[in-house]
TORKE-404563 format. One record per residue (C-alpha): x, y, z. Coordinates in Angstrom, 1 decimal, decimal comma. Layout:
<tiros>
+--------+--------+--------+
!     c1 !     c2 !     c3 !
+--------+--------+--------+
!      X !      Y !      Z !
...
+--------+--------+--------+
</tiros>
This chain:
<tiros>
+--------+--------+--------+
!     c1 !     c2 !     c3 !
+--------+--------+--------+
!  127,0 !   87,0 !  101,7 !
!  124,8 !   83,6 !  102,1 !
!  122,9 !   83,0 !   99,2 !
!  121,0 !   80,1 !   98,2 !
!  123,7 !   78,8 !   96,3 !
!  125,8 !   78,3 !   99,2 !
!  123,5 !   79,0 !  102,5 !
!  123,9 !   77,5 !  105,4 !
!  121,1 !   75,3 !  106,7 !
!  120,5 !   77,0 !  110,6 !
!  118,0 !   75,0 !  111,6 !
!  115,8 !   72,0 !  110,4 !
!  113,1 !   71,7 !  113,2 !
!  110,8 !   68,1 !  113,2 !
!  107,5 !   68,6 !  111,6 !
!  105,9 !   67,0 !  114,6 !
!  107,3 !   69,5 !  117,0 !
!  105,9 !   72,7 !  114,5 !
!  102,5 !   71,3 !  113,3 !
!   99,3 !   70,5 !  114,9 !
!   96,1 !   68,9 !  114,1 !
!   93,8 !   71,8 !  113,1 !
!   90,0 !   70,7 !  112,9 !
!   87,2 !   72,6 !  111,2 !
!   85,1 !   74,8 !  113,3 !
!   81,2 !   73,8 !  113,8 !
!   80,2 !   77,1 !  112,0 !
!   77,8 !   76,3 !  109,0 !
!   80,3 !   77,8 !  106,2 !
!   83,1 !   75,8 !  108,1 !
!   85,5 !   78,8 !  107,4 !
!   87,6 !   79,4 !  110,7 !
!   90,0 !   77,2 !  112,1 !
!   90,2 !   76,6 !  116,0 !
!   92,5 !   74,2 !  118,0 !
!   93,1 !   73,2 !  121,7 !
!   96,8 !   74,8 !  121,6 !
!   97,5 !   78,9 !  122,2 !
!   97,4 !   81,0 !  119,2 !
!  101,2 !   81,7 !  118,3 !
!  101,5 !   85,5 !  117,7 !
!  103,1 !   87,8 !  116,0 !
!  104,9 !   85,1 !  114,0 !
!  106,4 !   85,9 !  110,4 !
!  107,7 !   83,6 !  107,9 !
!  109,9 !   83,6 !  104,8 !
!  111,1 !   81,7 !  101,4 !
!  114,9 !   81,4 !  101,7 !
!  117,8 !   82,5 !  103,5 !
!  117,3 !   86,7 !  102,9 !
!  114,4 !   85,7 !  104,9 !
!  116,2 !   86,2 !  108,0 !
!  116,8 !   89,9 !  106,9 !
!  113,9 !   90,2 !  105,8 !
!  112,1 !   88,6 !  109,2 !
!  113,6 !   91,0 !  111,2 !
!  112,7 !   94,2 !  109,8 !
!  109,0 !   92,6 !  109,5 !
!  109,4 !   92,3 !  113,3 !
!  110,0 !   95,3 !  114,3 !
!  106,8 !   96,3 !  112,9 !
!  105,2 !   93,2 !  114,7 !
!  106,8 !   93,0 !  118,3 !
!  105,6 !   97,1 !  118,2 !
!  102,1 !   96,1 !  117,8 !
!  102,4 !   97,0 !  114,3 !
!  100,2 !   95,3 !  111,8 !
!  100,7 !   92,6 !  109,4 !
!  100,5 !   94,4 !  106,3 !
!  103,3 !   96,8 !  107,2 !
!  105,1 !   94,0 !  108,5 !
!  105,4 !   92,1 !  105,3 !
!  105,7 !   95,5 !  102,9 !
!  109,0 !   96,7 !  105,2 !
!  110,5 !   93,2 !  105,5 !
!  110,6 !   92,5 !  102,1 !
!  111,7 !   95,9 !  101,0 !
!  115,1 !   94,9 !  102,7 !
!  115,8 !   92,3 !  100,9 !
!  114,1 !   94,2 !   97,6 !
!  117,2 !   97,0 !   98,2 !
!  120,3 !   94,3 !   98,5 !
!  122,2 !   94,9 !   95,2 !
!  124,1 !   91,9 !   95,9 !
!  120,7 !   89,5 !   95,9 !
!  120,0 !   88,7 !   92,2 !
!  116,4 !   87,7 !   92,1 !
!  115,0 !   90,3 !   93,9 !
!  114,7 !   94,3 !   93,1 !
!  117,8 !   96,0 !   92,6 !
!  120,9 !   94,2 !   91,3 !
!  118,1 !   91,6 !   89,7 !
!  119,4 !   89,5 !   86,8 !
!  117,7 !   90,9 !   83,9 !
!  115,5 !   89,3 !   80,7 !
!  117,5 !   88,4 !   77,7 !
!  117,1 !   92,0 !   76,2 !
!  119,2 !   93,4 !   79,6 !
!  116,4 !   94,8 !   81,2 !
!  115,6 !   94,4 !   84,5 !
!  111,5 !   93,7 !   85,3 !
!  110,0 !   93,5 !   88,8 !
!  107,2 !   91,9 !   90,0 !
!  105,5 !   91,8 !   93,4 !
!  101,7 !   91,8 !   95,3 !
!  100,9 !   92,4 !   98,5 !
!   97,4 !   91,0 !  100,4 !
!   95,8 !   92,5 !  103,6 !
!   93,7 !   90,6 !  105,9 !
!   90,4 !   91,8 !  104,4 !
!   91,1 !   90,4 !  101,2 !
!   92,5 !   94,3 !   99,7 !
!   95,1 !   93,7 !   97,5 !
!   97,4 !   95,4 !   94,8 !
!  100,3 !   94,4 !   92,6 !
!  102,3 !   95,6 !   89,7 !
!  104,2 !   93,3 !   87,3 !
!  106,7 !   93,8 !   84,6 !
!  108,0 !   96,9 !   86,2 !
!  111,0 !   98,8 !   84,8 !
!  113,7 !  101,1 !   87,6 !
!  112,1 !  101,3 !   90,3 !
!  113,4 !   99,8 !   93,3 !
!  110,8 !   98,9 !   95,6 !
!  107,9 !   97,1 !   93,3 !
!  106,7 !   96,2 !   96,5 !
!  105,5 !  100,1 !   97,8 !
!  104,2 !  100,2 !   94,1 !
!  101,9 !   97,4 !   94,9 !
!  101,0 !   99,1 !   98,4 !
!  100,2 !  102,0 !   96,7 !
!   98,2 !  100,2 !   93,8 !
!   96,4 !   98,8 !   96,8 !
!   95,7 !  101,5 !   99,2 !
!   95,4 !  104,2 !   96,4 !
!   93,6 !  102,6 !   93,8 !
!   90,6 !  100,6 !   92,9 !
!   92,5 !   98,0 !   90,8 !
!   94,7 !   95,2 !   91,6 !
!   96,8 !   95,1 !   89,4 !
!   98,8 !   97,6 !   86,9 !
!  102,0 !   96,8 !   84,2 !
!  104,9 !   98,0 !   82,3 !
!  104,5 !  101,3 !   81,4 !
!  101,2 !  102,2 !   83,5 !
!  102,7 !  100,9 !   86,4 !
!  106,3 !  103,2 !   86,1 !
!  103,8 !  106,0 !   85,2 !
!  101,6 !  105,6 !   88,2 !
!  105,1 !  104,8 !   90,7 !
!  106,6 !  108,1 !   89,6 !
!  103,0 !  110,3 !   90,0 !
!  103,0 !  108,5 !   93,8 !
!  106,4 !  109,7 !   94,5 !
!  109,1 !  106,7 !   93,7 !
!  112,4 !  107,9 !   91,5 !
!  113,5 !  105,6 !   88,8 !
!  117,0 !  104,3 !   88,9 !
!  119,1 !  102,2 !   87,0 !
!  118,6 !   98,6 !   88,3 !
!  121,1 !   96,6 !   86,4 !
!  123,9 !   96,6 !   88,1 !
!  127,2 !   96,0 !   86,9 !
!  127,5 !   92,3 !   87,9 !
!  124,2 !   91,1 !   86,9 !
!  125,0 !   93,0 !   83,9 !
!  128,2 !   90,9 !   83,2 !
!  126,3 !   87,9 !   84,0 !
!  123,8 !   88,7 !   81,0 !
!  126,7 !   89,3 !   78,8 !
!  128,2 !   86,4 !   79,7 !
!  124,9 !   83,9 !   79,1 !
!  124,4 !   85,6 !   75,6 !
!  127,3 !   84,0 !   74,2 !
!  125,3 !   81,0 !   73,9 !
!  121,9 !   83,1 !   74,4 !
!  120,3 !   79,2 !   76,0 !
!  117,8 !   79,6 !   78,6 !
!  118,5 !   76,2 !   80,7 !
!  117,1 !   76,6 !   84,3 !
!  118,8 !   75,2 !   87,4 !
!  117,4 !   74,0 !   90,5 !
!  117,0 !   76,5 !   93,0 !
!  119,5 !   78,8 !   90,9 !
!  119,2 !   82,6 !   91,4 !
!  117,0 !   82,6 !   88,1 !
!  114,4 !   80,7 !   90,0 !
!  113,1 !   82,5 !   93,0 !
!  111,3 !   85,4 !   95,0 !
!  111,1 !   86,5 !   98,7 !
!  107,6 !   85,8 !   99,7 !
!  106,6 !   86,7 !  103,0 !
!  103,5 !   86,0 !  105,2 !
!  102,5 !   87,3 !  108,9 !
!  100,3 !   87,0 !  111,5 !
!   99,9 !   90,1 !  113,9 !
!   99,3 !   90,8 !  117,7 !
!   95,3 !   91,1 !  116,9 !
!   95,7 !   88,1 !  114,8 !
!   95,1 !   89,6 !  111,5 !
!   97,4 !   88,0 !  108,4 !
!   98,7 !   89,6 !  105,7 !
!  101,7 !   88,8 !  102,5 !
!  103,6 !   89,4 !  100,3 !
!  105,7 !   88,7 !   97,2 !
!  108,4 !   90,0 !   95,0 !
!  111,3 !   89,1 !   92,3 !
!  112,8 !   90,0 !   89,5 !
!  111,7 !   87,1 !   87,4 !
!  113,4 !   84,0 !   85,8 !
!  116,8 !   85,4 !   84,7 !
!  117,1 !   86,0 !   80,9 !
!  113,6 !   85,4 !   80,2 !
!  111,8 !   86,5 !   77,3 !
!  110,6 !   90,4 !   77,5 !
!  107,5 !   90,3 !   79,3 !
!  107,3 !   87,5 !   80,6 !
!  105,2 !   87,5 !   83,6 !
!  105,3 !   84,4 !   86,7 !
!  103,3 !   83,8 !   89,4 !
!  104,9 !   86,6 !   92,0 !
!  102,2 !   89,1 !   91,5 !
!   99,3 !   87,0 !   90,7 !
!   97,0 !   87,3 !   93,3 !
!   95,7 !   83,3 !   94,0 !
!   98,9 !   81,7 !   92,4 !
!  102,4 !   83,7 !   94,1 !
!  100,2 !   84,8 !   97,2 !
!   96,5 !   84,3 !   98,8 !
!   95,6 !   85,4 !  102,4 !
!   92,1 !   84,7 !  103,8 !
!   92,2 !   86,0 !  107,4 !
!   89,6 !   83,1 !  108,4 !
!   92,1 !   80,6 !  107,7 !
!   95,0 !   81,1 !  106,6 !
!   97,9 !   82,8 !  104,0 !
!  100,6 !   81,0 !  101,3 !
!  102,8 !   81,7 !   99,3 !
!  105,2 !   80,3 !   96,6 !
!  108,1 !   80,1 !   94,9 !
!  109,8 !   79,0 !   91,8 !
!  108,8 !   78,0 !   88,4 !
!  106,6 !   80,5 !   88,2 !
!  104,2 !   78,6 !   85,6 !
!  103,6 !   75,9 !   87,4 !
!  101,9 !   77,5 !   90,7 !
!   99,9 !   79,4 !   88,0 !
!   98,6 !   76,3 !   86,1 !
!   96,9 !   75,5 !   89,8 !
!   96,3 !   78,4 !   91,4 !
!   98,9 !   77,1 !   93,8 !
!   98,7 !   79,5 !   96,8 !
!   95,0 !   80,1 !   96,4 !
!   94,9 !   75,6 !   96,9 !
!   97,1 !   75,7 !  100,0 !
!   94,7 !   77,7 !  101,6 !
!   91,2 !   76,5 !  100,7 !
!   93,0 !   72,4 !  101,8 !
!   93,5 !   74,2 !  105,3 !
!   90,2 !   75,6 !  105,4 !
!   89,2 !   72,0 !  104,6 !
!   91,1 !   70,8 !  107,8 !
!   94,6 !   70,1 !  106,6 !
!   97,5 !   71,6 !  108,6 !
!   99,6 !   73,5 !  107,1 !
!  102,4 !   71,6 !  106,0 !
!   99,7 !   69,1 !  105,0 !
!   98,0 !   71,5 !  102,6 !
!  101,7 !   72,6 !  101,0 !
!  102,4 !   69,1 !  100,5 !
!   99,3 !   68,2 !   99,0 !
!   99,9 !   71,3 !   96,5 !
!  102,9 !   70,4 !   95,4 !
!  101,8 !   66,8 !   94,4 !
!   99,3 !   68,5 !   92,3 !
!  102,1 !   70,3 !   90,7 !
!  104,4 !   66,7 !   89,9 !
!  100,7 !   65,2 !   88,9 !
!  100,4 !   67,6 !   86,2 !
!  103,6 !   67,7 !   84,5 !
!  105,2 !   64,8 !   82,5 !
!  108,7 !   66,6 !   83,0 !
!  109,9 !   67,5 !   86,0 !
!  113,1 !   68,0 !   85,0 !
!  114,4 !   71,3 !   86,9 !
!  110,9 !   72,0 !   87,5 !
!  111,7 !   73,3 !   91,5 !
!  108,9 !   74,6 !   93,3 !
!  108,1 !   75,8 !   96,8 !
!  105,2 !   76,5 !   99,4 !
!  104,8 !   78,3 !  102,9 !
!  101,7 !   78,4 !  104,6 !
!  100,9 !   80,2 !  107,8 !
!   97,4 !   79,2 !  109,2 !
!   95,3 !   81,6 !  112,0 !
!   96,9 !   79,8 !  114,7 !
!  100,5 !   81,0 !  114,3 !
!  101,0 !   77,1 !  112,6 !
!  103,2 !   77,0 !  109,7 !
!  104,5 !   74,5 !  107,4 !
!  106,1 !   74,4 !  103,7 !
!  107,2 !   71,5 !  101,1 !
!  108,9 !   71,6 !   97,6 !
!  109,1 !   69,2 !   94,8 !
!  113,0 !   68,7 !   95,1 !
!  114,9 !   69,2 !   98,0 !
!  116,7 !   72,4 !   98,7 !
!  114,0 !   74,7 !   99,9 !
!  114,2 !   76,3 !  103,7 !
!  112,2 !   79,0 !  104,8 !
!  112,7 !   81,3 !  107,8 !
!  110,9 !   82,2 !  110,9 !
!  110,6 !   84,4 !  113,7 !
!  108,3 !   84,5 !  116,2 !
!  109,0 !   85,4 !  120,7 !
!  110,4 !   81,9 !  120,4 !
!  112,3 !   81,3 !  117,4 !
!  114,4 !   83,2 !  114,9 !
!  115,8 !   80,5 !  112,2 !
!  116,0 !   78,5 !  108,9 !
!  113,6 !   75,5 !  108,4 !
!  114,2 !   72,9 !  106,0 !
!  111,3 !   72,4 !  103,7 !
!  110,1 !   68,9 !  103,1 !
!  110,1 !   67,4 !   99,6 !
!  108,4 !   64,5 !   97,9 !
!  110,5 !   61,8 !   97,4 !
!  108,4 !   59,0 !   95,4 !
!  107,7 !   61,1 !   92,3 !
+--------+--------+--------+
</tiros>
């Protein structure tokens, strides 16, 4: 299996060729964007190479007319349910204590939202979050209120730890040192973000953490504004890795107010992740990671070192992207 330890790059496609100039629209509030070139849609992107399994369940949704927000709950689930994926769902590496803790949001294109973070045996943290969403007035639930309230909706716990994460953990506690690696299983998600045949947007996000973290320990994954924003007048993001670092800017929440502001996608990641490398003195396996997909169907994504790709399906394309990454830091 292809993992991003050893994945092989498909595709790196010229930013010139996948980017536009958007413009801002004349409007008074200045909160759509519009451009001479055909809307691209459906279109669904995703952080890493289980984005191509997780892109193609999402478009089954899509190239049925399905919408968005189904699109990105059932793609990601995929990947969520791959035992042999280590930073996602089941088969997760756990925290230092052994236990396995999800967390994961999910944002529809009229700003409805749910999530559920620190979330013990259950496999699909995102259908939690759907349900937190659709079921709930909140936006968020944890730990032991959000297993109570998955098991009253329905979801069966299970033992996620499975036996080679679990001989991972016991292997690390012999020295018990929490060093992180660029782009290393402990440091990622699957975030996902569509745009639909009516050209409504949605996202989402899920992982099982930094590996070997301290209990509780929350990151950015199911922090509406820092893992995910949408705003289905401009545009959606989302992000990945060190989890603390999108946080301390609000990192997906920027990427999309610089593209209401005019910036193209790609543009508007970039931008974010200088403001990252700005403000931190140590960047020192500090890797993180932007998508953005704008109301056009344009998308874009950047990361502070190089590694990142990102995949995408749309009529026209079904393949890996290499991410760009600042160099001059």
């Amino acid at each position: 299996m292809k993992t991003r330890r050893n994945f092989i790059k498909l595709s790196a496609l010229g930013g010139a060729a996948l980017v536009t100039t958007s413009c801002l629209s004349s409007d008074k509030d200045k909160s759509a964007i519009k451009t001479t070139q055909k809307t691209i849609k459906p279109i669904v992107i995703s952080t890493w190479i289980h984005g191509m399994k997780a892109n193609k369940a999402a478009w089954k949704v899509l190239e049925q007319g399905g919408k968005a927000i189904d699109a990105v709950e059932k793609g990601v689930m995929v990947v969520e349910s791959d035992a042999d994926n280590q930073s996602v769902g089941l088969g997760g590496l756990p925290d230092r204590d052994g236990i396995v803790t999800l967390d994961a949001c999910i944002m529809d294109e009229s700003n409805r939202c749910g999530a559920v973070a620190c979330l013990q045996n259950i496999e699909n943290p995102i259908a939690v979050a759907r349900k937190v969403m659709d079921d709930t007035p909140h936006v968020l639930l944890v730990g032991e209120g959000a297993l109570q309230f998955a098991k009253e909706k329905g979801f069966k716990p299970i033992n996620l730890l499975t036996e080679k994460s679990k001989k991972d953990w016991e292997a690390w506690k012999i020295k018990s040192k929490y060093q992180p690696i660029i782009n290393s299983e402990n440091h990622d998600t699957i975030g996902m973000l569509a745009l639909d045949a009516d050209g409504n947007l949605s996202g989402s996000c899920t992982t099982s953490g930094m590996a070997f973290k301290l209990h509780g320990r929350v990151g950015d994954s199911p922090i509406i504004g820092a893992g995910l924003f949408v705003d289905n007048e401009v545009g959606a993001a989302c992000a990945t890795g060190m989890g603390e670092a999108v946080i301390r800017i609000a990192g997906s929440a920027i990427v999309v107010e610089l593209m209401r502001n005019g910036m193209s996608p790609n543009k508007a990641c970039k931008t974010a992740v200088n403001r990252i490398i700005k403000k931190h003195k140590d960047l020192t396996n500090l890797q993180v990671g932007f998508i953005a997909l704008n109301k056009n169907g344009e998308f874009g994504g950047y990361s502070v070192y190089n590694g990142f790709n990102y995949a995408v399906y749309s009529k026209s394309q079904n393949e890996m992207v290499d991410a760009a990454f600042d160099r001059n830091w």
